[in-house]
N, C-alpha and C positions, 0 to 999 in steps of 0.2 A: 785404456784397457782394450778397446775394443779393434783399437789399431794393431794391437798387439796378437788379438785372438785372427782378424781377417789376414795376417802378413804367415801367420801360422799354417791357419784354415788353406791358403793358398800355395803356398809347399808343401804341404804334407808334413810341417814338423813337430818334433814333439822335443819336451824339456834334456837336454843333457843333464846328466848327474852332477857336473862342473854347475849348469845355471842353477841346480836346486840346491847346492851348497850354498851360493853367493846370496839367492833369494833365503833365504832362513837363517844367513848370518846376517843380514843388514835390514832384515823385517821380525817385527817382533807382535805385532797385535795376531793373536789365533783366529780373527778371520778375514787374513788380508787376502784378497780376491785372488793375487797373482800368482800368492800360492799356490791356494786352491788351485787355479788356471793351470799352472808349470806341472803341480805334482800329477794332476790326472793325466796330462800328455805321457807323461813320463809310464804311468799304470796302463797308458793305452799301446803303447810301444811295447812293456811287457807281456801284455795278453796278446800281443798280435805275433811277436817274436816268440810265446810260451815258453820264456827264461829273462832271467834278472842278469845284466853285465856285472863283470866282475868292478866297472867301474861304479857302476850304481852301490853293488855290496860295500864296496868301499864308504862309499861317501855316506851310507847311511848308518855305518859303526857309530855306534856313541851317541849319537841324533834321536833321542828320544820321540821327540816332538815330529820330526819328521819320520820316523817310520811306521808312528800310528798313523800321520794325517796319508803317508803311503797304503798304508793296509787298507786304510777305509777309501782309499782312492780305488784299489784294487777291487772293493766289491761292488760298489759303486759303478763301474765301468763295465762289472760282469755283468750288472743286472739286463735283461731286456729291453726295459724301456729308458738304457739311458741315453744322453742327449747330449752328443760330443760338445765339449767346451768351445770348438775352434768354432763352430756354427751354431747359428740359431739369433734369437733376438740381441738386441743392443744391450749393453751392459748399463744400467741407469745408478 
């Protein structure tokens, strides 16, 4: 995970709408970390662009599970003191 979070941290990138489909079709436990991980990129890409892509809309038709764990990515990322995912401590 954390190889995953430093290779992010250091391009600047955030989940495509493509990887959040592929992670929530082949992960099923509600707190698997890399969700977690993927979808707030994705929330943080939103708030910084302040609009959702038409590819994002897409993939989240029908996704129950994924557009709450989005919403609550989205507030979560709003708040002040949050704590980008790509940085900070090691993931144990």
């Amino acid at each position: 995970m954390d190889t995953f979070r430093h290779y992010y941290a250091a391009e600047n990138m955030t989940a495509t709408p493509y990887r959040l489909e592929y992670i929530y079709a082949y992960t099923h436990e509600p707190e698997c970390l890399m969700r977690r991980f993927l979808v707030e990129t994705a929330a943080l890409r939103c708030t910084a662009e302040e609009s959702v892509s038409e590819a994002l809309r897409g993939v989240l038709v029908g996704k129950e599970v994924l557009q709450m764990d989005f919403m609550n990515a989205l507030i979560r990322v709003g708040r002040e003191d949050y704590e980008d995912g790509r940085h900070g401590a090691a993931c144990l």
